[in-house]
C-alpha positions as CSV (number, residue, x, y, z in Angstrom):
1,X,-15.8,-2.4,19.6
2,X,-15.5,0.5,17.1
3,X,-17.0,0.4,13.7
4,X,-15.2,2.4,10.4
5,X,-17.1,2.7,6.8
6,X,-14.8,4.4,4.8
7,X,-18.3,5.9,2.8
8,X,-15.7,7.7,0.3
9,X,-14.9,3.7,-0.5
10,X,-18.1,2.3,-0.4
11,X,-20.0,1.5,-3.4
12,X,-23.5,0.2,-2.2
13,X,-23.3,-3.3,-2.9
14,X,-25.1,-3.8,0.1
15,X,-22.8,-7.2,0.6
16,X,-22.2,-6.2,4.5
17,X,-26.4,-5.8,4.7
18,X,-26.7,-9.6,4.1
19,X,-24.0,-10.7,5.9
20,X,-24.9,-9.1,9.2
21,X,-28.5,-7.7,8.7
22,X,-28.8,-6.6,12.3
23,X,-26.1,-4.2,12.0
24,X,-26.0,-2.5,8.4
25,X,-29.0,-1.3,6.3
26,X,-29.1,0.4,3.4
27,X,-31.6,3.0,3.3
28,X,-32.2,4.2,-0.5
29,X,-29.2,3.2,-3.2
30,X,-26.6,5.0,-2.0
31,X,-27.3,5.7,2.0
32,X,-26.0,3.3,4.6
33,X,-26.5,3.5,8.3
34,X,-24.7,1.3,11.2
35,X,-23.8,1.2,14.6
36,X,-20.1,3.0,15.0
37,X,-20.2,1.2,18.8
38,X,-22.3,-2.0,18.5
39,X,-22.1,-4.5,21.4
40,X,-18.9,-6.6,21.4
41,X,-20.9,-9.7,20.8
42,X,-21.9,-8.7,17.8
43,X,-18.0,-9.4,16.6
44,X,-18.7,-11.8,14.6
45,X,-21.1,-10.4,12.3
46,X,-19.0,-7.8,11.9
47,X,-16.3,-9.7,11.1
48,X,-18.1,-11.4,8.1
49,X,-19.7,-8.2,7.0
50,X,-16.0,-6.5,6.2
51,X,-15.0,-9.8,5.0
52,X,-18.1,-9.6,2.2
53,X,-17.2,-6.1,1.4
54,X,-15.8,-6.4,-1.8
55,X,-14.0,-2.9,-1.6
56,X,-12.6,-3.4,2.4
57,X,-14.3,-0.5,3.2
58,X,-15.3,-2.0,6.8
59,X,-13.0,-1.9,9.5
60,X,-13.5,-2.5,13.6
61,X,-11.4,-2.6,16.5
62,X,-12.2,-4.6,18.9
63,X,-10.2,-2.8,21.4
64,X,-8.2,-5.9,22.9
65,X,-4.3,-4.8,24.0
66,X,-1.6,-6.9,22.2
């Protein structure tokens, strides 16, 4: 799995830090740190993190082949 904050996007509403506290913190107003590679399990967090963003600036890939 592959982890994308557009920080050009991002605002700091810290949304993604309360929805999956384990992967994003916030560290001061404006800096935010995460995993680029977290463990696959950890899909679903991420998943409702970039769901709570309210500018989309979370993406993933979970590397699965159509």
């Amino acid at each position: 799995m592959r982890v994308v904050v557009d920080l050009n996007r991002c605002q700091g509403y810290a949304q993604c830090c309360y929805a999956a506290p384990e992967q994003f913190e916030m560290r001061g107003h404006e800096i935010l740190f995460y995993d680029p590679t977290p463990p696959s399990e950890k899909q679903a967090e991420i998943a409702r993190a970039a769901q709570a963003c309210p500018v989309r600036a979370i993406s993933f890939d979970t590397g699965a082949k159509a």
